[in-house]
gemmi code that builds the backbone of each chain (N, CA, C; Angstrom):
import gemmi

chains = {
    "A": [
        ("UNK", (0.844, -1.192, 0.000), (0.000, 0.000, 0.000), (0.880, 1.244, 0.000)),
        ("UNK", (0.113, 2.385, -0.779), (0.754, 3.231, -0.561), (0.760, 4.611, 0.568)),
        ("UNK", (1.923, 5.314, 1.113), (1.601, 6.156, 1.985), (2.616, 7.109, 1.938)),
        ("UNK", (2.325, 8.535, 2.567), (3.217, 9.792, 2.325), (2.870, 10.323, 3.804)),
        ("UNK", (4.187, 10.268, 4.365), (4.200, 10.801, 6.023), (4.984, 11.888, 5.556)),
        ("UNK", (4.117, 13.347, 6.295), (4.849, 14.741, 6.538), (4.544, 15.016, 7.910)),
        ("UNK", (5.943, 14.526, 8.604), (5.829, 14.542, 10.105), (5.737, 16.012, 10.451)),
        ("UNK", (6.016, 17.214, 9.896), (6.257, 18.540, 10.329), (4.813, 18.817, 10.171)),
        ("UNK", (4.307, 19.119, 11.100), (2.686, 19.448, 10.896), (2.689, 21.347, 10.761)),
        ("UNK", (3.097, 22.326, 11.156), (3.735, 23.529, 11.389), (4.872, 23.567, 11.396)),
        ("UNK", (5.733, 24.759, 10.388), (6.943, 25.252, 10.420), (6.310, 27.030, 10.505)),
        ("UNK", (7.279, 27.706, 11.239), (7.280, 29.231, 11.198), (9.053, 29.558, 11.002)),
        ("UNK", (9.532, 30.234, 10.492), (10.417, 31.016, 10.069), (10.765, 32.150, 9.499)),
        ("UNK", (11.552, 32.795, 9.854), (11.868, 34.372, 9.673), (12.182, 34.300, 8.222)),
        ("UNK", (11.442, 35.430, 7.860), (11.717, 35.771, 6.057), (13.378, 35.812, 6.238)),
        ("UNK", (13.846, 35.137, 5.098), (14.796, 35.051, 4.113), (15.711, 33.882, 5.060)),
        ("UNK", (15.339, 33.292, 5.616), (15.681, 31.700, 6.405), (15.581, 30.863, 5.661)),
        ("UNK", (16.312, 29.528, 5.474), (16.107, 28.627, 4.664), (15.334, 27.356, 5.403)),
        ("UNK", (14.270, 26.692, 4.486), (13.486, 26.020, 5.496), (13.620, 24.730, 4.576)),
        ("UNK", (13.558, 23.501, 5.385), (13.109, 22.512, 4.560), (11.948, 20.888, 4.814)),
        ("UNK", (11.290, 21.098, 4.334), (9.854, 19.967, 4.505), (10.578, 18.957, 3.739)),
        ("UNK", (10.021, 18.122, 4.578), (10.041, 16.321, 4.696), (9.178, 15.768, 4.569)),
        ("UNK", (9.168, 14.593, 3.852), (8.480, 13.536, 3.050), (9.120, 12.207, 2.884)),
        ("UNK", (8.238, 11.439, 3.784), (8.698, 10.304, 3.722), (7.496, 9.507, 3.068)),
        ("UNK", (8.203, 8.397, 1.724), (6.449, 7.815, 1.457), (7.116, 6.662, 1.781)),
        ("UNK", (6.188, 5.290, 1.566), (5.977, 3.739, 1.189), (4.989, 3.702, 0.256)),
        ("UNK", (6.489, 2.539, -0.468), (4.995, 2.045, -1.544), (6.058, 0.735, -1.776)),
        ("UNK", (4.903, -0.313, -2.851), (5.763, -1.656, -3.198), (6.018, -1.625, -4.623)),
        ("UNK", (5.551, -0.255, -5.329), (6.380, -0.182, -6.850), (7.476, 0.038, -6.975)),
        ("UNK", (8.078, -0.548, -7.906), (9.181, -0.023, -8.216), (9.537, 0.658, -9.306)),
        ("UNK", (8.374, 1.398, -9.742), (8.337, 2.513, -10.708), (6.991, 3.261, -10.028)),
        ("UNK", (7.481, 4.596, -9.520), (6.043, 5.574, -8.796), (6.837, 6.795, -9.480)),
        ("UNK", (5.250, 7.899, -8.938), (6.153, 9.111, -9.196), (5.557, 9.890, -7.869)),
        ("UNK", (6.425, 11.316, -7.762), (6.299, 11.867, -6.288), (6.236, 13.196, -6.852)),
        ("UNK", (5.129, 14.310, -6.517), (4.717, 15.204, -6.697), (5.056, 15.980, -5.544)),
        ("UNK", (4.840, 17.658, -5.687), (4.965, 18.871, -4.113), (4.247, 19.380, -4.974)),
        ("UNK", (3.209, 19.916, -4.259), (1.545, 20.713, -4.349), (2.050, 21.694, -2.925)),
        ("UNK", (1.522, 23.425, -3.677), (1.838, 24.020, -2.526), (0.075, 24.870, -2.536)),
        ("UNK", (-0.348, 24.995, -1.501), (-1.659, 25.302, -1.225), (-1.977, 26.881, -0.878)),
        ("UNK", (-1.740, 27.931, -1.056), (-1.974, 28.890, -0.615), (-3.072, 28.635, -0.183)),
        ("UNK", (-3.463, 30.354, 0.613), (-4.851, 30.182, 1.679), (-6.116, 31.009, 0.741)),
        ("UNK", (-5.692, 30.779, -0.265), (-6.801, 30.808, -1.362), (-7.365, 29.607, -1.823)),
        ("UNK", (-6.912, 28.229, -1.680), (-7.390, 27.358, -1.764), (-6.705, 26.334, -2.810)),
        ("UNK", (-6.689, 27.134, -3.891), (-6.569, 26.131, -4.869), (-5.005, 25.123, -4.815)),
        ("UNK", (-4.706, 24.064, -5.272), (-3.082, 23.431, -5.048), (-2.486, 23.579, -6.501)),
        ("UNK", (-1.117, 24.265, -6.477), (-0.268, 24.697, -7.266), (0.688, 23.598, -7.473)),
        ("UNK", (0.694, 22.922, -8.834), (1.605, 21.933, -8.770), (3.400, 22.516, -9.101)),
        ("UNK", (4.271, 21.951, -8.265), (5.519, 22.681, -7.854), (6.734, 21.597, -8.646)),
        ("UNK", (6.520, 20.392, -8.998), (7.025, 19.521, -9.510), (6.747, 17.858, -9.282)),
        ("UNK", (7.193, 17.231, -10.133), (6.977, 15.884, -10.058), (8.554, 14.793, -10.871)),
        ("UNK", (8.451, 13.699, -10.109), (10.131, 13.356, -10.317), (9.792, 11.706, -10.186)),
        ("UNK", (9.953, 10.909, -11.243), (9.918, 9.520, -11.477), (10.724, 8.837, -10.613)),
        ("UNK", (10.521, 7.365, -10.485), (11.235, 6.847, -9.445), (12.565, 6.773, -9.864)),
        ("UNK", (12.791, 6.802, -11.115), (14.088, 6.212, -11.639), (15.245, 7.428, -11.733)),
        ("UNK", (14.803, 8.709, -11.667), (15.317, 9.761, -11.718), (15.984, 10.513, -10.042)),
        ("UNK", (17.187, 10.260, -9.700), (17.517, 10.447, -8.098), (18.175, 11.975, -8.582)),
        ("UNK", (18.032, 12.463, -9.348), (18.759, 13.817, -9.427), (18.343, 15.042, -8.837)),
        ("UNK", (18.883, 15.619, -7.993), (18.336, 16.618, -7.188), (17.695, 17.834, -8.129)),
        ("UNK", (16.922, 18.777, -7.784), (16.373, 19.337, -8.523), (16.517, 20.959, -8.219)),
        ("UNK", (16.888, 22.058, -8.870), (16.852, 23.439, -8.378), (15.906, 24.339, -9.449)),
        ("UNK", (14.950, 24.672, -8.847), (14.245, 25.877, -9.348), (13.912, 26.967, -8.851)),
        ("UNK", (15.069, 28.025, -9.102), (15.477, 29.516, -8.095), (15.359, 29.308, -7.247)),
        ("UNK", (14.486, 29.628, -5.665), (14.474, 29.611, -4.280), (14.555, 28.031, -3.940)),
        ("UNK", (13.810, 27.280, -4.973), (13.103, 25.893, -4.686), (14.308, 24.899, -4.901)),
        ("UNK", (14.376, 23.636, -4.097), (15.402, 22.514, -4.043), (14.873, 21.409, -3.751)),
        ("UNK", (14.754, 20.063, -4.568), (14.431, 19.029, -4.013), (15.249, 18.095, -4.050)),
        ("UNK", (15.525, 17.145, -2.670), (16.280, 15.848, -2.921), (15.370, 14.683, -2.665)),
        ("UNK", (16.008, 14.052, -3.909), (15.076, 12.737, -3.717), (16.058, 11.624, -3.508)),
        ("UNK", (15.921, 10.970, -2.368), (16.655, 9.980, -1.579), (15.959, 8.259, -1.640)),
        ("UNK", (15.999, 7.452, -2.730), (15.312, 5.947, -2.639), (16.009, 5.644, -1.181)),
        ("UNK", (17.297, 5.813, -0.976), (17.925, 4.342, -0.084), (17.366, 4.626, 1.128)),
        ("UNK", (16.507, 6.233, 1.592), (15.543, 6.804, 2.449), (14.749, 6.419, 2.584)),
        ("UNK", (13.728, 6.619, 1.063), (12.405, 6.746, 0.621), (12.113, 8.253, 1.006)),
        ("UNK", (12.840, 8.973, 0.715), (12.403, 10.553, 1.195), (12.638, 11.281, -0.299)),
        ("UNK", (11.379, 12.391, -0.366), (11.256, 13.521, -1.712), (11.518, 15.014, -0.184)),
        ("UNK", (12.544, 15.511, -0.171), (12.627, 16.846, 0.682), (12.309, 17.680, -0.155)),
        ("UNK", (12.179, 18.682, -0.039), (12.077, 20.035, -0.617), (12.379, 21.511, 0.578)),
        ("UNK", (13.353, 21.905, -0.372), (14.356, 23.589, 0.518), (13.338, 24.495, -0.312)),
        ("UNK", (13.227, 25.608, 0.763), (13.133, 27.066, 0.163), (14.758, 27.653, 0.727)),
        ("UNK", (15.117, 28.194, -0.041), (15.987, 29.240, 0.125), (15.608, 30.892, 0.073)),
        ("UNK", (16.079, 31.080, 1.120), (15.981, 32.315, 1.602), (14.392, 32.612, 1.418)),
        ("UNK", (13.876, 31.842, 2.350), (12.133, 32.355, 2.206), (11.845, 33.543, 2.562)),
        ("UNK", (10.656, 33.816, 1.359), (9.317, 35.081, 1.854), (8.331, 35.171, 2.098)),
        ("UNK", (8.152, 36.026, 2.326), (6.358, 35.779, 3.202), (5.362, 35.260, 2.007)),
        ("UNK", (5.813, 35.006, 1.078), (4.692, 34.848, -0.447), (4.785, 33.223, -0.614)),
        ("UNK", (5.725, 32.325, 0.242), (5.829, 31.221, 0.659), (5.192, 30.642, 1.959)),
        ("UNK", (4.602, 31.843, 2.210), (3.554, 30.886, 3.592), (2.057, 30.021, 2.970)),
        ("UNK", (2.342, 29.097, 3.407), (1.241, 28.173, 2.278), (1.290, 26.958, 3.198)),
        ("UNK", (0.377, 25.741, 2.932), (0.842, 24.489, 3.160), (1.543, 23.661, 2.110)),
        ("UNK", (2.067, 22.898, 2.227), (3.234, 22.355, 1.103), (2.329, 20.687, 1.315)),
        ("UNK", (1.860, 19.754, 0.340), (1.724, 18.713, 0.541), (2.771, 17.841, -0.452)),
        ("UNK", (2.970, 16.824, 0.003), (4.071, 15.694, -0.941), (2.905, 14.731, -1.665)),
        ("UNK", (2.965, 14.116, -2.375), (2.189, 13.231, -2.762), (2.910, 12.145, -3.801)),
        ("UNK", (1.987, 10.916, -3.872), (2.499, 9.940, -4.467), (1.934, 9.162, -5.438)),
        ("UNK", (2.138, 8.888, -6.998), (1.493, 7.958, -7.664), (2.075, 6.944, -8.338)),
        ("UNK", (1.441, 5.814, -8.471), (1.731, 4.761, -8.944), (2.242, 4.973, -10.540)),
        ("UNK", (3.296, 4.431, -10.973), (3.192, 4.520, -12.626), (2.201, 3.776, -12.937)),
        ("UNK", (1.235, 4.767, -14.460), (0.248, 3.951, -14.566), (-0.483, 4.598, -16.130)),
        ("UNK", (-1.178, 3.782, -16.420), (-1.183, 4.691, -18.082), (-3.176, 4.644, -17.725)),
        ("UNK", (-3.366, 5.741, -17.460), (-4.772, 6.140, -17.143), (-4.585, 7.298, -15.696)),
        ("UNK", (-5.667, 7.115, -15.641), (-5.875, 8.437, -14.321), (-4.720, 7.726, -13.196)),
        ("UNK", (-4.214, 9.000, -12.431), (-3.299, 8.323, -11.774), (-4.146, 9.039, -10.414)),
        ("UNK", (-4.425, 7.747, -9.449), (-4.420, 8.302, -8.418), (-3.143, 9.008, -7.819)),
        ("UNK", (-3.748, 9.751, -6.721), (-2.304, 10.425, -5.911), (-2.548, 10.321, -4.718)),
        ("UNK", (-1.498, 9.707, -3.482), (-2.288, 9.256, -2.352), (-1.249, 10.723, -1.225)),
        ("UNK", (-1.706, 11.308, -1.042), (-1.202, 12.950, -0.585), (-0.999, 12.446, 1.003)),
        ("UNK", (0.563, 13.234, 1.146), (0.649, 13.456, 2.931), (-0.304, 14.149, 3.588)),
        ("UNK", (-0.401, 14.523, 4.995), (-1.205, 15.555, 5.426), (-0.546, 17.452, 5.513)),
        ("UNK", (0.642, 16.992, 5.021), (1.008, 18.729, 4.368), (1.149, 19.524, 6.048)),
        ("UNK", (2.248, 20.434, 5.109), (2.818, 21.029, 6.312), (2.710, 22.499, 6.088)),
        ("UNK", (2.127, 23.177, 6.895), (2.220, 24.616, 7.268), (2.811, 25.267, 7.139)),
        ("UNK", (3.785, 26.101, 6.212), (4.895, 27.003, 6.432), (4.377, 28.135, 6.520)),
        ("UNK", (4.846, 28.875, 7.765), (4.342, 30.503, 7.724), (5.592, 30.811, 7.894)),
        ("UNK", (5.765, 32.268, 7.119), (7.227, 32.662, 7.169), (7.000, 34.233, 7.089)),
        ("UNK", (7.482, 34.414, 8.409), (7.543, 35.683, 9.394), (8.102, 36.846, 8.954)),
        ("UNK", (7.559, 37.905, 8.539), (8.571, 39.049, 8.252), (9.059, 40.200, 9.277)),
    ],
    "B": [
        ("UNK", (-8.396, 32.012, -20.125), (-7.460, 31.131, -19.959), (-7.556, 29.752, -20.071)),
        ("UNK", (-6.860, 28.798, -20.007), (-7.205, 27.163, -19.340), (-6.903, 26.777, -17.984)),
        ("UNK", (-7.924, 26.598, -17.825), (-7.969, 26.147, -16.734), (-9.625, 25.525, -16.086)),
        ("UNK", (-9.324, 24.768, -14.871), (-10.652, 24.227, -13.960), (-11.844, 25.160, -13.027)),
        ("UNK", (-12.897, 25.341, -13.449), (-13.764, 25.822, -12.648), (-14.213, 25.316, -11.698)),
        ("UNK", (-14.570, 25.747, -10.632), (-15.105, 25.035, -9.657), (-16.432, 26.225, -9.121)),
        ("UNK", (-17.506, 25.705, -8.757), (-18.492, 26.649, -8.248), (-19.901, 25.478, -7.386)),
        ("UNK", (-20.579, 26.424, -6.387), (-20.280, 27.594, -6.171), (-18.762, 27.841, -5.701)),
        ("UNK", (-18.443, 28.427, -4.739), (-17.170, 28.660, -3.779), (-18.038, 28.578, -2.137)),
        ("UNK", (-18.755, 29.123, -1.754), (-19.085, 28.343, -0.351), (-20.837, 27.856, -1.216)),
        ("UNK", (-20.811, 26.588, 0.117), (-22.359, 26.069, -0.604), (-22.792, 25.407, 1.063)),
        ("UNK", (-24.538, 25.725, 1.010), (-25.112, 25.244, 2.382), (-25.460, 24.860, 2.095)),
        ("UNK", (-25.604, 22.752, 3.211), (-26.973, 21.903, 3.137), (-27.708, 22.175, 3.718)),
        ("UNK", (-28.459, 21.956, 3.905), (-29.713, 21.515, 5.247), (-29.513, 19.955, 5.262)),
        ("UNK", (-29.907, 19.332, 6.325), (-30.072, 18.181, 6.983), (-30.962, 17.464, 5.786)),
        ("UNK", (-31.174, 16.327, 5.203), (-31.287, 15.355, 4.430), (-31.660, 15.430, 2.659)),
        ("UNK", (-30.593, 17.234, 3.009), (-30.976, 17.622, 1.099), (-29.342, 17.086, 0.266)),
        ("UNK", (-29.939, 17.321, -1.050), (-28.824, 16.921, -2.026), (-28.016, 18.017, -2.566)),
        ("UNK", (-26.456, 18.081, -2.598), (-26.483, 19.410, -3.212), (-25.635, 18.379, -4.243)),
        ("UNK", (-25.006, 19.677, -5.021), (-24.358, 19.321, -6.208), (-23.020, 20.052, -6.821)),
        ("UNK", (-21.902, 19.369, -6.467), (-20.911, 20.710, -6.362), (-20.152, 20.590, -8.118)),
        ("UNK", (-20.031, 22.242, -9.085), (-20.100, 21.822, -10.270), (-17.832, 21.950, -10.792)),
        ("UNK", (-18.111, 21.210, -11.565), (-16.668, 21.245, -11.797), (-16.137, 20.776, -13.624)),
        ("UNK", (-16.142, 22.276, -14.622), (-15.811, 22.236, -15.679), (-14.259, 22.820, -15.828)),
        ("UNK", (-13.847, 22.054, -16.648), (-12.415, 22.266, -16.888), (-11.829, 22.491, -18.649)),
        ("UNK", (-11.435, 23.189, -18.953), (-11.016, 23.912, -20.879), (-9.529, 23.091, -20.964)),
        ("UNK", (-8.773, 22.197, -20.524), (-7.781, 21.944, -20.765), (-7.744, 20.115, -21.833)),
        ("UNK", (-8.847, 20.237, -21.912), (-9.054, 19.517, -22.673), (-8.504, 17.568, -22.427)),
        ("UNK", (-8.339, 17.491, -21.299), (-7.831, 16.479, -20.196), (-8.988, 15.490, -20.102)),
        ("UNK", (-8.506, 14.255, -20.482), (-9.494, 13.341, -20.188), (-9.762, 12.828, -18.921)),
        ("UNK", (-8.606, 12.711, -18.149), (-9.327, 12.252, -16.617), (-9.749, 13.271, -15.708)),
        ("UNK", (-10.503, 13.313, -14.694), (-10.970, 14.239, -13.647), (-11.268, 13.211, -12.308)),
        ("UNK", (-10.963, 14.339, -11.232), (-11.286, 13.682, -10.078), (-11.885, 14.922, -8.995)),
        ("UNK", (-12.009, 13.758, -8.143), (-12.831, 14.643, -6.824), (-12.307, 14.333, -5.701)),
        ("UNK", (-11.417, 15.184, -4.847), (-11.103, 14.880, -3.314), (-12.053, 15.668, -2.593)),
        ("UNK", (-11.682, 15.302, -1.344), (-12.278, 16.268, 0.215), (-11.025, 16.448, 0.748)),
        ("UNK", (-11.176, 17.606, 1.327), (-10.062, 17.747, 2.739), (-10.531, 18.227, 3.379)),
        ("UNK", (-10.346, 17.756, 4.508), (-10.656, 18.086, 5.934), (-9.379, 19.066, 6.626)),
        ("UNK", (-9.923, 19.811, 7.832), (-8.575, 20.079, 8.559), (-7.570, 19.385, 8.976)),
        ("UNK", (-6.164, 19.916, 8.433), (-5.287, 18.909, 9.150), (-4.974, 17.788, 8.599)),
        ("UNK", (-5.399, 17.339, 7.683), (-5.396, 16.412, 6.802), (-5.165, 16.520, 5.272)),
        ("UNK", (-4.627, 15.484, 4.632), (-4.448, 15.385, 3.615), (-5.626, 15.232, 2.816)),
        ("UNK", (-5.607, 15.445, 0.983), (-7.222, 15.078, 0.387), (-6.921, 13.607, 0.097)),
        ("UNK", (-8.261, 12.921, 0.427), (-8.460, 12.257, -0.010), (-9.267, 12.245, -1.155)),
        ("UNK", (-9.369, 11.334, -2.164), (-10.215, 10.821, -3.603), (-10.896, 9.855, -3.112)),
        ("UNK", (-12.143, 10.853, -4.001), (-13.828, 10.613, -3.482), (-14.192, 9.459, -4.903)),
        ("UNK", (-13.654, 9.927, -5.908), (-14.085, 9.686, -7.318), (-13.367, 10.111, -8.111)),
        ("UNK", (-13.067, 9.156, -9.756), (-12.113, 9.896, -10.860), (-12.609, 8.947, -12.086)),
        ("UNK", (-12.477, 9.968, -13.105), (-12.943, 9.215, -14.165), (-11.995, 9.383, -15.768)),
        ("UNK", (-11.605, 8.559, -15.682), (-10.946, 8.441, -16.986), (-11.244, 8.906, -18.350)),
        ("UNK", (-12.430, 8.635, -18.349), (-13.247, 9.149, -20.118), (-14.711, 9.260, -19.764)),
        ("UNK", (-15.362, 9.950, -20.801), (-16.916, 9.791, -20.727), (-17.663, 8.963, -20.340)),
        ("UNK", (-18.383, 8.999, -19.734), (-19.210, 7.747, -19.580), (-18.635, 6.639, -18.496)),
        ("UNK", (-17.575, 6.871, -18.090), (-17.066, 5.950, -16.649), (-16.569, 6.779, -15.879)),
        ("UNK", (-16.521, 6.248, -14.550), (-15.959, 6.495, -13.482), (-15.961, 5.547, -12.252)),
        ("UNK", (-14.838, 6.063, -11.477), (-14.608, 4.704, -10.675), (-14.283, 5.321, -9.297)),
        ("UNK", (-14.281, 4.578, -8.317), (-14.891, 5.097, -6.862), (-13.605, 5.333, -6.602)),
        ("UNK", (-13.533, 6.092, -5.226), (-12.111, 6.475, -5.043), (-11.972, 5.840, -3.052)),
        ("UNK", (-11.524, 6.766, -2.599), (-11.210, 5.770, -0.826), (-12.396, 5.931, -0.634)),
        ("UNK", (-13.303, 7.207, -0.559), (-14.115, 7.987, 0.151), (-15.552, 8.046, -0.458)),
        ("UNK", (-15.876, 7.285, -1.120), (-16.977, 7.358, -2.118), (-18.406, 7.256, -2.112)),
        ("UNK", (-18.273, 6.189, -0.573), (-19.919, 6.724, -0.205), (-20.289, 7.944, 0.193)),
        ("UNK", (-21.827, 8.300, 0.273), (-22.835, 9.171, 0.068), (-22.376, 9.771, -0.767)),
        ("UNK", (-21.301, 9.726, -2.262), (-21.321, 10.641, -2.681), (-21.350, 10.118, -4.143)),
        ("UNK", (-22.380, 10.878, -5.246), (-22.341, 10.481, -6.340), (-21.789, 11.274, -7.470)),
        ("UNK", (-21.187, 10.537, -8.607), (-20.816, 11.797, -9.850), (-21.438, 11.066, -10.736)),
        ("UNK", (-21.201, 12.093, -12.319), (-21.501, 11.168, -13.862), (-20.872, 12.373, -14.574)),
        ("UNK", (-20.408, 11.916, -15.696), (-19.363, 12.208, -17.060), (-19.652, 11.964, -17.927)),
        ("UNK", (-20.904, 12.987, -18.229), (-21.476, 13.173, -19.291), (-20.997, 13.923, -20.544)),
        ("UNK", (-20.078, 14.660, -19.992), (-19.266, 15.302, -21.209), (-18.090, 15.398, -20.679)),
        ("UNK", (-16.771, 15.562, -21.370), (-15.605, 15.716, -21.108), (-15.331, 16.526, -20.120)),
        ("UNK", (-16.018, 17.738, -20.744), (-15.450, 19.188, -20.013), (-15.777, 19.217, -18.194)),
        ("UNK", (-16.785, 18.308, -18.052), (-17.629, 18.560, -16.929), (-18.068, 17.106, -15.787)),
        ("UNK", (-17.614, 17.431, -14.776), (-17.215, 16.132, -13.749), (-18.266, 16.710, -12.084)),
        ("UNK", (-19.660, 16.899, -12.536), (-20.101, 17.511, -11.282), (-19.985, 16.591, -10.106)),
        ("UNK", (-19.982, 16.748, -8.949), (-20.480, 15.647, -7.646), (-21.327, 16.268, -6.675)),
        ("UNK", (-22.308, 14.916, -6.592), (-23.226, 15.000, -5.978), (-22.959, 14.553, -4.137)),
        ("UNK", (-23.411, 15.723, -3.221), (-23.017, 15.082, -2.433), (-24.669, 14.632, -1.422)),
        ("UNK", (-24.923, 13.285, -1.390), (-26.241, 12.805, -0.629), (-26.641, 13.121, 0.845)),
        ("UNK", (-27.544, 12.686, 0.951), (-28.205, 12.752, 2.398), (-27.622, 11.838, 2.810)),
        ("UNK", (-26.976, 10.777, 2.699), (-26.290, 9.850, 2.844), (-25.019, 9.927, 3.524)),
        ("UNK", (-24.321, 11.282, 3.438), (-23.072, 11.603, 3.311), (-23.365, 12.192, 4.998)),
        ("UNK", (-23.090, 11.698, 5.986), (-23.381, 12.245, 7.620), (-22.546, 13.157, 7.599)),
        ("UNK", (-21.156, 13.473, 7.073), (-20.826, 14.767, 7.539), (-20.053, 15.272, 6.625)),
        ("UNK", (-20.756, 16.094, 5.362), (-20.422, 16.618, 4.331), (-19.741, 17.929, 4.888)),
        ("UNK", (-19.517, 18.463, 5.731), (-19.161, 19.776, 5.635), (-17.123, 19.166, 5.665)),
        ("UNK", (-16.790, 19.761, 4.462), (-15.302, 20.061, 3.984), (-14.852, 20.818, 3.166)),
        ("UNK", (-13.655, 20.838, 3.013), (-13.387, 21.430, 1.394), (-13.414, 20.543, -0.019)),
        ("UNK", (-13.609, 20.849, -0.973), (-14.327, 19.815, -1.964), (-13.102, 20.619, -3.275)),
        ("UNK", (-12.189, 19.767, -3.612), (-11.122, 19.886, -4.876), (-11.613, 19.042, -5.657)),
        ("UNK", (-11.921, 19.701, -7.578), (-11.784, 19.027, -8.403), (-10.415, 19.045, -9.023)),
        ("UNK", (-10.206, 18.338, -9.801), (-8.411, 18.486, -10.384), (-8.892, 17.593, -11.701)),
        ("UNK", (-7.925, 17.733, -12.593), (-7.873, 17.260, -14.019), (-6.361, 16.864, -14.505)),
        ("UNK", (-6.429, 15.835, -15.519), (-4.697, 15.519, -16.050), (-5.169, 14.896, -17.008)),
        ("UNK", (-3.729, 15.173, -18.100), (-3.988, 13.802, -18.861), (-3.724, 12.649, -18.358)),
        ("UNK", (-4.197, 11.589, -19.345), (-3.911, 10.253, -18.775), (-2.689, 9.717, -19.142)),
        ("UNK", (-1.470, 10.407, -20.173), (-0.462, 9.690, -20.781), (0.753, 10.110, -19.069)),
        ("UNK", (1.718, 8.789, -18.918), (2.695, 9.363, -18.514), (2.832, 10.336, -17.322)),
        ("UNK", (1.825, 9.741, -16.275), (1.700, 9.934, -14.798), (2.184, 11.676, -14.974)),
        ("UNK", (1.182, 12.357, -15.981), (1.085, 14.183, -16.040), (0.551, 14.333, -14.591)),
        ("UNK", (0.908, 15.530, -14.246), (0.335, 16.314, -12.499), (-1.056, 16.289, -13.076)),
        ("UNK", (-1.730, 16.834, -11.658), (-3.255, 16.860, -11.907), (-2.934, 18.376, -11.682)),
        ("UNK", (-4.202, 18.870, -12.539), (-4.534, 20.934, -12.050), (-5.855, 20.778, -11.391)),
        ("UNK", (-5.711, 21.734, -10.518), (-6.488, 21.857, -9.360), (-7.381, 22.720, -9.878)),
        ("UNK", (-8.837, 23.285, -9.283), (-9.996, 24.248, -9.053), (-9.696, 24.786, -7.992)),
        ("UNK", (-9.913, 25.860, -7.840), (-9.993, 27.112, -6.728), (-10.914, 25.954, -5.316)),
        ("UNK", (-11.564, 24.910, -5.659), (-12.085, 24.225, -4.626), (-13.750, 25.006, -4.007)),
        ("UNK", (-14.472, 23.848, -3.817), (-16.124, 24.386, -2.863), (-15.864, 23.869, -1.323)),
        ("UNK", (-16.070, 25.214, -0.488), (-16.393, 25.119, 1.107), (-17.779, 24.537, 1.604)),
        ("UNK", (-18.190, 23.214, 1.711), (-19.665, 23.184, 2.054), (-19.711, 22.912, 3.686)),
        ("UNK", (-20.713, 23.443, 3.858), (-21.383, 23.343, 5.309), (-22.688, 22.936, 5.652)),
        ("UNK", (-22.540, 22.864, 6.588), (-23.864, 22.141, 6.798), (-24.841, 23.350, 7.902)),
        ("UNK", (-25.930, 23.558, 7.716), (-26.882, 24.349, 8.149), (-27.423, 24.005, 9.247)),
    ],
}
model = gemmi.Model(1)
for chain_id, residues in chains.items():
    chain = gemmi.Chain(chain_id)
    for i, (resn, *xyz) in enumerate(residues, 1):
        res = gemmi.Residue()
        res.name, res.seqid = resn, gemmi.SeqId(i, " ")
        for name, pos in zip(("N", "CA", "C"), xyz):
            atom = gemmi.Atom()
            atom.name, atom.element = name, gemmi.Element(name[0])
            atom.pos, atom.b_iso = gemmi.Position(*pos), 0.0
            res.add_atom(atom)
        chain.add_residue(res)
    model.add_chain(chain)
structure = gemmi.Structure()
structure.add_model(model)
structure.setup_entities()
């Protein structure tokens, strides 16, 4: 079965601090893929990236950093030097490779408020 | 633009009525789905449907019904059935090739009266 633990239920940090959320999943594929959905308090979820199982290459997009760790099972994700336009909840999520609708079985997402 | 509608944005039951929360999307995406989230919690999938005319239950699926009658449009019904409908209600859309992200709707707040 599959599952996505985000033990950090709340993070707060001072603007331009570097913060980083954790994601730990299980699953018994050995081909998934792992998504970061960031939620502002407008509601809607902003997809932030997605990274195949087979692909361990860390990832940088300007502020944004993800490492993806198999011998873990961890997808992290850094802000660098956060701003207050990064206070959101961040969820990790997980899907099976699959050629049709892919479910996504989502952590319970973590809180970042970031303090100016 | 392209993108997913979602409406209303807040919606009230009363005690053993039906509402109907609507969800059209222009991206031209054959699958669609339906989570809830609750506080504190992650969404779960209520329902998702691959193409016209099917759909298939998701964790969360009692009291709650859909149909995919046209591409563009994935409404859900939520029943008298459903004891405690009040959540947040996300539709999302993807293609089906090559595990694509899903795009989200601005999401419906329902409550209960």
């Amino acid at each position: 079965a599959q599952k996505v633990t985000q033990a950090q239920t709340e993070i707060s940090v001072v603007e331009k601090e570097d913060v980083t959320l954790d994601c730990v999943y299980e699953t018994r594929d050995t081909t998934y893929y792992l998504f970061w959905y960031k939620q502002p308090p407008s509601g809607e979820l902003v997809f932030l990236i997605r990274r195949n199982s087979f692909d361990e290459q860390n990832e940088i997009s300007g502020r944004y950093s993800w490492n993806f760790q198999k011998s873990t099972s961890s997808f992290n994700f850094t802000i660098t030097a956060s701003q207050v336009v990064d206070s959101a909840v961040y969820f990790c999520a997980l899907s099976e490779a699959f050629v049709g609708a892919n479910n996504l079985f989502f952590g319970t997402g973590t809180r970042l408020t970031v303090i100016p | 633009d392209g993108g997913i509608t979602q409406s209303p944005k807040y919606l009230f039951r009363k005690e053993g009525q039906n509402v109907t929360l609507s969800c059209e999307q222009n991206l031209n995406h054959d699958a669609m789905y339906w989570y809830r989230q609750d506080p504190g919690q992650g969404l779960r999938l209520i329902y998702y449907s691959q193409i016209v005319n099917d759909f298939q239950k998701g964790d969360i699926a009692e009291g709650y019904s859909v149909s995919r009658e046209k591409k563009e449009s994935f409404p859900l019904t939520v029943t008298s059935a459903q004891k405690n409908p009040t959540a947040f209600y996300l539709c999302a859309s993807s293609s089906i090739t090559g595990n694509q992200p899903q795009h989200f709707g601005d999401g419906t707040r329902l409550s209960i009266l």
